[in-house]
DOGU-99414 format. One record per residue: x, y, z of N, C-alpha, C, CB in turn. Coordinates in pm, whole numbers, plus 50000, padded with zeros to 5 digits. Glycine has a CB too. Layout:
N
XYZXYZXYZXYZ...
end
This chain:
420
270839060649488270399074149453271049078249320270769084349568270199080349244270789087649068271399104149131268819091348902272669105049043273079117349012272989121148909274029119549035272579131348922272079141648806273179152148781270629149948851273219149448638274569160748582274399173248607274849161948427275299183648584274809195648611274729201048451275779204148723274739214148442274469213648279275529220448271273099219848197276819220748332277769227348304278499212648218278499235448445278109204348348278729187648275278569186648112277639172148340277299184448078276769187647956277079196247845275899190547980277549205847882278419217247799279819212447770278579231647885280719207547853282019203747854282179192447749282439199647994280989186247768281139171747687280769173647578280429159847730279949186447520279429186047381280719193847318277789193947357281169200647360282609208447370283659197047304283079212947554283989190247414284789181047390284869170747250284609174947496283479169647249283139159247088283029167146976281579150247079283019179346999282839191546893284869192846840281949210747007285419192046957287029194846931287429184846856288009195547058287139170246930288019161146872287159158046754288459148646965285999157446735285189153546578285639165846485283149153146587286379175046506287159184146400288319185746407286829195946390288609181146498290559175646483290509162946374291459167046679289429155246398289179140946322289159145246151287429132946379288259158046140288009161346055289099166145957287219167546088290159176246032290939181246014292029172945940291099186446114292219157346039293259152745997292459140345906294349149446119291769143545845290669132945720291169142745609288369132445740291349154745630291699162545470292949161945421291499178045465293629159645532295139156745529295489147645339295519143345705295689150445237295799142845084297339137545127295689155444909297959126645125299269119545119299759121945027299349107445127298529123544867299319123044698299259136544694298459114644543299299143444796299209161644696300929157744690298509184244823300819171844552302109172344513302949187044541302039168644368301509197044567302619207944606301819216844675303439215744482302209224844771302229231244890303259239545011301799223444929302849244645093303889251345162304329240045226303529263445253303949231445274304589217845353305689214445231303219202345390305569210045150306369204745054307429218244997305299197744935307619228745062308499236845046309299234645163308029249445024308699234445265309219235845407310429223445403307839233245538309709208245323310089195645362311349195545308309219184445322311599202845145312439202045041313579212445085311689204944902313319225045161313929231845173314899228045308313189241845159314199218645405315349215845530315739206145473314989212745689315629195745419316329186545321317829195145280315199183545173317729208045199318619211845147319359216345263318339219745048318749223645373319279230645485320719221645565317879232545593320159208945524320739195545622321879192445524319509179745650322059196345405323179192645286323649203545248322719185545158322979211545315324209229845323323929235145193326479228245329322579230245109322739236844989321369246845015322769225944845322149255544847321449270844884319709262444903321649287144706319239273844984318079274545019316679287044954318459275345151317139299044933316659308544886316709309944717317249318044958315889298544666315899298744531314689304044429316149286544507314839317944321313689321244298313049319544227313529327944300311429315044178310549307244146309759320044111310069296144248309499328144050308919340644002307709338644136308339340843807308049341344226307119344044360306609330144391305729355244336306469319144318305819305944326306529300544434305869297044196306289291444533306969277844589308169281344647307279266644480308119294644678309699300244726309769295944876309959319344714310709294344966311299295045093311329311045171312789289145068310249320945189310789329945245310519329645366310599339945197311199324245486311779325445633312979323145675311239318545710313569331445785314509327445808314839312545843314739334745878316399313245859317029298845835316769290345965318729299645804316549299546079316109292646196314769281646173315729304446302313719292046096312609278846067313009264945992311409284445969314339267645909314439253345842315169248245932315049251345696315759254146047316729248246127315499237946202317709260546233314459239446253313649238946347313089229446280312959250046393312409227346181311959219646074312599205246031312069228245969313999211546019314869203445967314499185546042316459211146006314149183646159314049164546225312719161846144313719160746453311769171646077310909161945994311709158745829309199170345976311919165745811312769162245656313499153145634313639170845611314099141145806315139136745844314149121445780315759140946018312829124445777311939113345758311069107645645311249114945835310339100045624309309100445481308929111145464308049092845473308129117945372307209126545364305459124845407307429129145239305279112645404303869113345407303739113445591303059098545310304669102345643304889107145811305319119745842305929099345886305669127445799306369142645846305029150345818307969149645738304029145845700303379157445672302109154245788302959159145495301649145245847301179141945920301399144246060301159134145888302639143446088303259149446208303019166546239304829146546189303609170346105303359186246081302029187246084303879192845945300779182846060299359185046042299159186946197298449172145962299779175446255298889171146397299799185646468299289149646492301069189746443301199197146484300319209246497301989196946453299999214046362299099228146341298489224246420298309233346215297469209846469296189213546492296119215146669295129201546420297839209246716297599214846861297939226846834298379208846985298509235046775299019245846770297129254446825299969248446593296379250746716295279259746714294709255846877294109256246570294899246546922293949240647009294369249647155294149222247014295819252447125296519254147287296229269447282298529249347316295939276547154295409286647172294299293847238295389287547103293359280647276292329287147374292909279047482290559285347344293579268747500294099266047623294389280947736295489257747583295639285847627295819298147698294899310647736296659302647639293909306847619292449316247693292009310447777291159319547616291789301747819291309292147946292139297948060291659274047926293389296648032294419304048146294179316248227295599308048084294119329048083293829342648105292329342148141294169351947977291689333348165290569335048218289239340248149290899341948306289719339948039289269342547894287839336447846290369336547800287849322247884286619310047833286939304247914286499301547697285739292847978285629285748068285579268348025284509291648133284589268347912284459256447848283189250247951286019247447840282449254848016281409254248082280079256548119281649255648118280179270248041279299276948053278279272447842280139294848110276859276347848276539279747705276819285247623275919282547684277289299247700277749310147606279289302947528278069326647712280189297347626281119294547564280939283047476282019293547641280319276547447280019265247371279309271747229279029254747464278419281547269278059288347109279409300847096276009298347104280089305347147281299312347119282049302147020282149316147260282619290847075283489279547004283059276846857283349265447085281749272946842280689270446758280389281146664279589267746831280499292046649280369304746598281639308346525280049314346705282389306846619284289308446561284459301546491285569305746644284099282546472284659275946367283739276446282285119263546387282359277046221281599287046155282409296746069280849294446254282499307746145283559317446101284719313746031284019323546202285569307446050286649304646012286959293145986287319308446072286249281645972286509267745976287659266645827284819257945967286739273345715287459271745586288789279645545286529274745490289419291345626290539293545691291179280045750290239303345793290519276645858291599263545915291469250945826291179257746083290809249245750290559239645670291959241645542288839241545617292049254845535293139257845423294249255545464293229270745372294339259545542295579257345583296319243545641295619265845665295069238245685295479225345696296279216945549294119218545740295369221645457295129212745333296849216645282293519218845206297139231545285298549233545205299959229245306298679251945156299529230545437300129227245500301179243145588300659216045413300459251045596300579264645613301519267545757299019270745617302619273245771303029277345946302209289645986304869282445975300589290445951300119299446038300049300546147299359301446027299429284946160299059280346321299799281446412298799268146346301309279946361302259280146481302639297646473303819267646457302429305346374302769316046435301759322246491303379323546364300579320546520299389328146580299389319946723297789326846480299879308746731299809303146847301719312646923299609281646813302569314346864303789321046910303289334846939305019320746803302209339146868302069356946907300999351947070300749370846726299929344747029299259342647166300199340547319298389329147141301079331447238301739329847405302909341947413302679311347436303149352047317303779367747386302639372447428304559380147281301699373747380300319379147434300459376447634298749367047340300079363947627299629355547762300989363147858299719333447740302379359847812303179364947894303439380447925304139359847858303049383947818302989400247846301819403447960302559409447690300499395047947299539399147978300549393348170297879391947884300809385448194301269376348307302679390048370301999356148225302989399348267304219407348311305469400748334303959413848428305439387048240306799382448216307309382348087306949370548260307709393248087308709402148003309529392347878309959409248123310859390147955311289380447869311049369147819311939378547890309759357847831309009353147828308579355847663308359356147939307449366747712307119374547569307849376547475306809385747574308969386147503309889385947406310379371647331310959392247470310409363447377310869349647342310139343147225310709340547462309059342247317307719340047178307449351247043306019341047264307879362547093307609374846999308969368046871307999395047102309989372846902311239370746863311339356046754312099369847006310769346846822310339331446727309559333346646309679319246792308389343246654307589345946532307959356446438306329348746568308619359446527309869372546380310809363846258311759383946498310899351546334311599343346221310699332746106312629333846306309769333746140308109329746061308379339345951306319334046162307599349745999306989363845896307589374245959305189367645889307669383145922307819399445991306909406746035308279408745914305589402945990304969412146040304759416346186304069410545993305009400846247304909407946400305279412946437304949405746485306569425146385306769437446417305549448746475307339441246304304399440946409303589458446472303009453446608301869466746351303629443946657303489437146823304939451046873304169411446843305979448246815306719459446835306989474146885306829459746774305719479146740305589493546738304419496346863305099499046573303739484046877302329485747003303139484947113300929472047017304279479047176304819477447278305579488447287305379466447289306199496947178306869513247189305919520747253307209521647040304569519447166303189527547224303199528947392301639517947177303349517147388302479515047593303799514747668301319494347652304829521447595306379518747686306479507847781306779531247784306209497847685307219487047718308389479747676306759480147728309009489847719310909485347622311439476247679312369497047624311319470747792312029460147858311679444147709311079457948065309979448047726309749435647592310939436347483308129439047490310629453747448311509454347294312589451047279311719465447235313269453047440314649454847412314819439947394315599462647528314269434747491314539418747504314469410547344313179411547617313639414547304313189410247152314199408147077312389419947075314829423047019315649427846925317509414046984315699451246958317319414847125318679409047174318389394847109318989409047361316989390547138316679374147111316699370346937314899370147181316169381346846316159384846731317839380346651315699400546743318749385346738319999387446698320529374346693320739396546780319779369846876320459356546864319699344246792320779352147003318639344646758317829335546688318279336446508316119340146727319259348046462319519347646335321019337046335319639364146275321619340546459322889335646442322869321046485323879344046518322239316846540322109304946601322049292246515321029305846677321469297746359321789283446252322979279046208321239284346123323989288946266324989292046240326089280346332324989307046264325649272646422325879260646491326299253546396324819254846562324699250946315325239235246191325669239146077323989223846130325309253246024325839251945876326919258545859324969256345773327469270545976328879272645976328289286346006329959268845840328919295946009328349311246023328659318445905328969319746148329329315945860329399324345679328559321845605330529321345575328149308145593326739300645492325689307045576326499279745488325319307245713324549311645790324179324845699325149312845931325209333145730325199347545677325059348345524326539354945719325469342045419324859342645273323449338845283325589332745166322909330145389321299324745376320729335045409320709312545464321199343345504320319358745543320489369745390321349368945719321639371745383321759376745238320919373545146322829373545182320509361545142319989355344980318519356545046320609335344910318319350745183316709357345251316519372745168316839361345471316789381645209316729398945136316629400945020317829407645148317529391844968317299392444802316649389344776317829388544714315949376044826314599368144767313239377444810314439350444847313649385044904312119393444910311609402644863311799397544997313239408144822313149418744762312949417444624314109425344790313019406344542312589402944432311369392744405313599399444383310359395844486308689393844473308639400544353307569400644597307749393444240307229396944121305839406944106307019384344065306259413844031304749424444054303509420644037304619435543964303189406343951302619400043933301569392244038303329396043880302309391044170301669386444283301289397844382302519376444346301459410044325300709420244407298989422044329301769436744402299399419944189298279426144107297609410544136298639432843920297789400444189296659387044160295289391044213297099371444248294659386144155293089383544200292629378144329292489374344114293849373344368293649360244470294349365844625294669343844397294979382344586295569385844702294609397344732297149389044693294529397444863293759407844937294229418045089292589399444972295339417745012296069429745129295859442345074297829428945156295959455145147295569468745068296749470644992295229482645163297759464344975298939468144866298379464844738300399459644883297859451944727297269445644643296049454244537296789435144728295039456544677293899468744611294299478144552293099476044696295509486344648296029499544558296549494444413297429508044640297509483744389298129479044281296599480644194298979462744304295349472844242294729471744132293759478144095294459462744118293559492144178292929504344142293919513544061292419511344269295139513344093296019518844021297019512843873296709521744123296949502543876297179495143776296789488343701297589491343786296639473043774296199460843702294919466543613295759447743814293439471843697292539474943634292109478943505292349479643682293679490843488293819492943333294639486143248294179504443306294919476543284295269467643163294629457943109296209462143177293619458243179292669448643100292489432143096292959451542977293509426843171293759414143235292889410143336294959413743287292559397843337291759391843464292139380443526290479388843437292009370843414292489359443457294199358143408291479347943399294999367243304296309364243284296669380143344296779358843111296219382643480296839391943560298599388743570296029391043706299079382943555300369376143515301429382343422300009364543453300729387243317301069388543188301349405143209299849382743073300969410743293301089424643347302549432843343300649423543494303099438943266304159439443279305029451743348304379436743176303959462043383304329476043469304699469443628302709488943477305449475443672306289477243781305069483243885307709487743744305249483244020304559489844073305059505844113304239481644166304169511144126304669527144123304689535144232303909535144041304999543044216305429552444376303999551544461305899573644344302839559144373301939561644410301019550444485301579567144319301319539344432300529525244480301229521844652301029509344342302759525744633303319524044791302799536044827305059522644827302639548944824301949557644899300619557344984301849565044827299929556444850298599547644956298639538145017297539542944908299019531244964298939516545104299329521745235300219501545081300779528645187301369535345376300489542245445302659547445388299579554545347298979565145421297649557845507298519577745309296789546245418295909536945472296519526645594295409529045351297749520845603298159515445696298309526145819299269508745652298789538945825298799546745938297759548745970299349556845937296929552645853295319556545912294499546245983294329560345791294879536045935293849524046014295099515246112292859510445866295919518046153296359516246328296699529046383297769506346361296919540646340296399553346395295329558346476296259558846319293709551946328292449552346416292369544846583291349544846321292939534246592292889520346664293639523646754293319507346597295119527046725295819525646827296069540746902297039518246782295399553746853295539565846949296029568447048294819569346983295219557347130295029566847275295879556147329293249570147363296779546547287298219540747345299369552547327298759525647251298989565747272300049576447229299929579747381299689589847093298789584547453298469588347597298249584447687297879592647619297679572147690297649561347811298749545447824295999556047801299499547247889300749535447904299309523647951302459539948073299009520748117298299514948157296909515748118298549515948253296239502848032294479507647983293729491548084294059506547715292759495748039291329481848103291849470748007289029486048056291879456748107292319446648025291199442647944292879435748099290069446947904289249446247793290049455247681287709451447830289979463647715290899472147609292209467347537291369483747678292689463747640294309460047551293849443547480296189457747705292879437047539292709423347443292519428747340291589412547464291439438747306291249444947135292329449447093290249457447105292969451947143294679460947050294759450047064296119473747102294709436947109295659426747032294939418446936296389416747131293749420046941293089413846840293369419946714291749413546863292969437346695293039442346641294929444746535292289449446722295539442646600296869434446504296749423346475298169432846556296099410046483295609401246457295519405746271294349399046559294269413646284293909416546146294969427646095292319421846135295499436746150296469444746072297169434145990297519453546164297969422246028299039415645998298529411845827299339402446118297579407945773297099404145698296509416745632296449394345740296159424945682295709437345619297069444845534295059447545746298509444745644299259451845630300369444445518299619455945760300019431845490301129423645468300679429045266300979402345552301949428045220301479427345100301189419244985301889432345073301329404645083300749392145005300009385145113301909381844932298489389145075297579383945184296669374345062296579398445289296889361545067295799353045073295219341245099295579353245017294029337745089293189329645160293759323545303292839318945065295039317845273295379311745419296149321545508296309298245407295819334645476296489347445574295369349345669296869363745489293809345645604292909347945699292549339645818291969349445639293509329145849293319326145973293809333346108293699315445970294219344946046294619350046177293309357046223295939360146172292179353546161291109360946206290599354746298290219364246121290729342546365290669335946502290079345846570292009331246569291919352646609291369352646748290639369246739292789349746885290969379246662289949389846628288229385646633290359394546474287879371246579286499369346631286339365346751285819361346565287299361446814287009348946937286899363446980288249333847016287209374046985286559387047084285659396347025287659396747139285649398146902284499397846914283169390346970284529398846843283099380146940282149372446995281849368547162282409361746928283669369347224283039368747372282409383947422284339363847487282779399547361281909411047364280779408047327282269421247296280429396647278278849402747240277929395747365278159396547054278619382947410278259374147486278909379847632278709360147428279779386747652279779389147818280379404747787281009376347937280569415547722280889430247781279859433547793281649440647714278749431047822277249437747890277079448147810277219443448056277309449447656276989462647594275209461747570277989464647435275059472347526273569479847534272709472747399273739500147511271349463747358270809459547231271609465747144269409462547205271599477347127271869486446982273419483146936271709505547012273909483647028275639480946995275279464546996277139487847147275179456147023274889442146965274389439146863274269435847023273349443946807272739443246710273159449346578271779446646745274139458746596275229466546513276029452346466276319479546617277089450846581277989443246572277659428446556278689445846668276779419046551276019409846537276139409146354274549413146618275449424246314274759424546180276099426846085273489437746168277139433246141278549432146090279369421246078279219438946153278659410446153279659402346189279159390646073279709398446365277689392046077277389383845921277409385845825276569380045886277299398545831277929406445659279279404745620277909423945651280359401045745281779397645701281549383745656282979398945821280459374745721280509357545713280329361445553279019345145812279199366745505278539365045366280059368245285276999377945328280269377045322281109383645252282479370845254281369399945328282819367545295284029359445299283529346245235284639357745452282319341345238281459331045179281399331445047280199331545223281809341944990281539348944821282349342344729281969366044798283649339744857285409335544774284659320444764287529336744906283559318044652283959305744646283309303144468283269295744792284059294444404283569294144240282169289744256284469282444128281709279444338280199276044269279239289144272279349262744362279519295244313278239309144306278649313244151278529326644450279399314944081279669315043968279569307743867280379316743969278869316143699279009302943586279959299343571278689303543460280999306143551282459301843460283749307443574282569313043267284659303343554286179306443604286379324443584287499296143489285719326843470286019344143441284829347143513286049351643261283859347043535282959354843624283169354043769281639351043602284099341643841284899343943934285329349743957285399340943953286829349543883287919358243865287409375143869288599353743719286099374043803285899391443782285249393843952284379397243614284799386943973284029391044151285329391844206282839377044256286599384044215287679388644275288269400444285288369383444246288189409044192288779416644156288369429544208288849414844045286819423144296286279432844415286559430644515285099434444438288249423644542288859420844696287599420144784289959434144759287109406144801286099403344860286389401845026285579391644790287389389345002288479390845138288479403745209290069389245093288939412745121289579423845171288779431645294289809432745052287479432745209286429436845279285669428845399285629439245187286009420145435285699407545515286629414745633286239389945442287969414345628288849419645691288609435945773289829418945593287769440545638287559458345699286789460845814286749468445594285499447345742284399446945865284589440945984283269441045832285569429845992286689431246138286989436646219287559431946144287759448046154288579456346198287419463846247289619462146104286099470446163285389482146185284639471746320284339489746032284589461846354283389455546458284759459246573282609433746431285839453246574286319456646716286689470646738287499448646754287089478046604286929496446661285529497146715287049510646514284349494646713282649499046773282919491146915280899490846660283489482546934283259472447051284059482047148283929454747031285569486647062286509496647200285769504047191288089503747200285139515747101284299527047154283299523547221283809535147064282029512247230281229511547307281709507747442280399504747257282509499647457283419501247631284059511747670284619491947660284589522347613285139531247649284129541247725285809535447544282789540847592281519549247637280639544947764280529549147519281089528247782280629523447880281699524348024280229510347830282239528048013283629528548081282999544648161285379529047945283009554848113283139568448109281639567948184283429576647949280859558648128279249562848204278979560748349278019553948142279909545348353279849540848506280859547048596280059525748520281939559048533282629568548613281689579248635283899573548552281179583648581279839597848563279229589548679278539600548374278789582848698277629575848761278079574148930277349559648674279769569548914280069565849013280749575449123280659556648977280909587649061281569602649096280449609449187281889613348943281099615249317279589617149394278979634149317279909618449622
end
C-alpha cells in the first residue's frame, strides 16, 4: 500500500531546502582575501586583548573597537587561531545565531514550519531582508548575535523567567547600548525584578574581564571605552550612508548647507544644540506614540506585547545615532510580525490591504539603496541624502503602530459583542 504525504510533509521539506540552500548561500559570500571589516576589528582587537594592549584606539570613527571588554573577552578563543578559520567559524556562528531565532519562535508557539502560511511568511522575510543578512554576513557584523541575545530575553520574559531575561538582556548591553530601551519598556510594565536583575548582571559582566587582564587595565579599558564614544567624529553623523534620525536632523540642519555630498567629510561644524533637540523630541514622540498605554496597563494581550517588542526592534536603529546598512537587520523580527498579522490576526481586507501596500513601499523603498539605478556615484550619493533607509524604517514602525490599533479595535469589538 503507497503512503501518501500529507502536505504539511511537503511544506517542512521545502522549508528545510529553502534554510540550508541559504545558509549554503550565506557561507559562499564568506571572501577569505577581504581585508577590512568589523570581523577584522573584532579579530585584531582580542589579539591585543590577549597581550593586554590598549584596545580603544581612535581611527576618526573608522575601524574602531566600540564594545565593551567582555565582547573581546568572549571573542578572544577565535583570535587564538588563523584568520581565515576564525572568520568562518564566526560566519557559521551568525548564521545559527539567525536560525535559532525562529527556533525560539517555534517554541513561543509563534511558527509552526508546517503549515503554507508559514512557508510564504519565511519566504517573504528573506525577500525582505535577505540583503541586510547578506551584509552582514559579508563585513562580518555582531548583529546576529545581538538580536538573537534580545530574542532569548524576549522568550524568557515571555516564559516569566526573570533572571533568565535579565541574563540575555545584560550580554547584549555589552554588544551596543541600545538595548536599554528593553529597559525603559520593562520600567513601563513594572517589571523591576528584570531591571533590577539586569543592572546587578551589568555590573558583573563589566568586571568580570577583569579575571585575565587584571582589574585596573580592566578599568582604564572602560575609561578609554567612554572616551572613544565620546569622541565619534561629526563627520559620521552628517554621512550619506547613515540613516538614524540624528543623522537626518544633522543633515537638515547642517550638512545640507554646506554644500558637500560626496566629501560630506570635509564638513567642519560641530553638531549643534538644536540637531540633539530634535532627534530627542522625535525619539519621545515615536516610543511615546507606541508605547502609551504601557504608562496604564502593566498586564496587555500577548499579541500586543509581541509588537512592543518588535516595535524596539526598529527603535534601536531608529534611535541609534550611527545607523547603517547593517543596522537594518534588526528589521527581522519587526517583519516576521508583521507578516504573521497579516497571515493569522484575522484583521478585516482594508487593514491588510493597508499594511500589505506599506509593506512594499518599505521593500521599494529600501531597494533604492542600491548604485545601479543610478548614472554616476554623485547621483547616488545625492538620492542618499533623501535617507532612503530612513524612511524604510518609518514605514515599519507606521505598519506595526496600524497592526496594534487594528487589534486593539478588534479587541474592543469582540468585548462590545461579547457583553450581554
Amino acid at each position: 500500500m503507497t503512503t501518501v504525504k500529507s502536505p504539511r510533509s511537503y511544506v517542512r521539506y521545502i522549508i528545510i531546502v529553502f534554510v540550508v540552500m541559504t545558509a549554503i548561500g550565506l557561507i559562499a559570500s564568506i571572501s577569505p582575501k577581504r581585508t577590512s571589516g568589523d570581523f577584522d576589528v573584532y579579530y585584531e582587537t582580542s589579539q591585543n586583548y590577549l597581550a593586554r594592549a590598549p584596545l580603544y584606539i581612535t581611527n576618526l570613527g573608522v575601524k574602531e573597537f566600540k564594545y565593551l571588554p567582555l565582547f573581546a573577552l568572549v571573542f578572544s578563543p577565535l583570535a587564538m587561531i588563523a584568520k581565515v578559520p576564525a572568520l568562518y567559524l564566526w560566519s557559521i556562528l551568525n548564521i545559527f545565531s539567525l536560525y535559532a531565532i525562529f527556533y525560539f519562535f517555534y517554541r513561543l508557539k509563534l511558527i509552526s514550519f508546517y503549515r503554507l502560511k508559514d512557508l510564504l511568511i519565511i519566504f517573504c522575510l528573506f525577500s525582505l531582508t535577505g540583503r541586510y543578512i547578506f551584509n552582514n554576513i559579508k563585513i562580518g557584523q555582531a548583529n546576529f548575535l545581538l538580536c538573537f541575545l534580545m530574542v532569548l530575553a524576549i522568550y524568557f520574559e515571555i516564559k516569566k523567567k526573570d533572571f533568565w531575561a535579565a541574563v540575555f538582556l545584560a550580554l547584549s548591553l555589552m554588544i551596543k547600548l541600545f538595548p536599554l530601551l528593553f529597559i525603559i519598556y520593562f520600567v513601563l510594565r513594572r517589571r523591576f525584578k528584570i531591571v533590577g536583575y539586569t543592572i546587578l548582571l551589568v555590573v558583573l559582566f563589566l568586571l568580570l574581564p577583569g579575571i585575565y587582564s587584571g582589574f585596573s587595565l580592566n578599568l582604564k579599558y572602560i575609561q578609554d571605552w567612554l572616551v572613544l564614544l565620546k569622541s565619534t567624529p561629526a563627520r559620521m553623523f552628517y554621512s550619506v550612508k547613515n540613516y538614524s534620525l540624528l543623522s537626518f536632523f544633522s543633515w537638515i540642519f547642517i550638512a545640507r548647507h554646506e554644500g558637500y555630498i560626496l566629501g560630506y567629510h570635509k564638513i567642519a561644524k560641530v553638531i549643534t544644540p538644536e540637531v540633539y533637540y530634535a532627534w530627542a523630541a522625535s525619539c519621545l514622540v515615536l516610543f511615546g506614540l507606541f508605547f502609551y498605554d504601557s504608562f496604564f496597563k502593566k498586564d496587555k494581550d500577548p499579541r500586543i506585547v509581541y509588537l512592543d517588542y518588535a516595535c524596539l526592534f526598529i527603535c534601536i536603529p531608529l534611535f541609534n545615532p550611527l545607523a547603517y546598512l547593517n543596522s537594518l537587520i534588526f528589521l527581522i523580527i519587526p517583519y516576521f510580525f508583521i507578516l504573521r498579522s497579516l497571515f493569522y490576526a484575522g484583521l478585516n481586507k482594508i487593514w491588510v490591504a493597508v499594511i500589505s501596500l506599506l509593506t512594499v513601499f518599505s521593500f521599494i523603498s529600501s531597494m533604492g539603496y542600491n548604485k545601479i539605478f543610478f548614472a554616476d556615484i554623485n547621483q547616488f550619493y545625492r538620492a542618499l541624502t533623501y535617507k532612503i533607509l530612513l524612511w524604510t524604517m518609518i514605514l515599519v514602525y507606521l505598519n506595526l503602530w496600524l497592526i496594534k490599533l487594528a487589534l486593539k479595535l478588534k479587541f474592543k469589538k469582540q468585548a462590545l459583542s461579547a457583553s450581554p
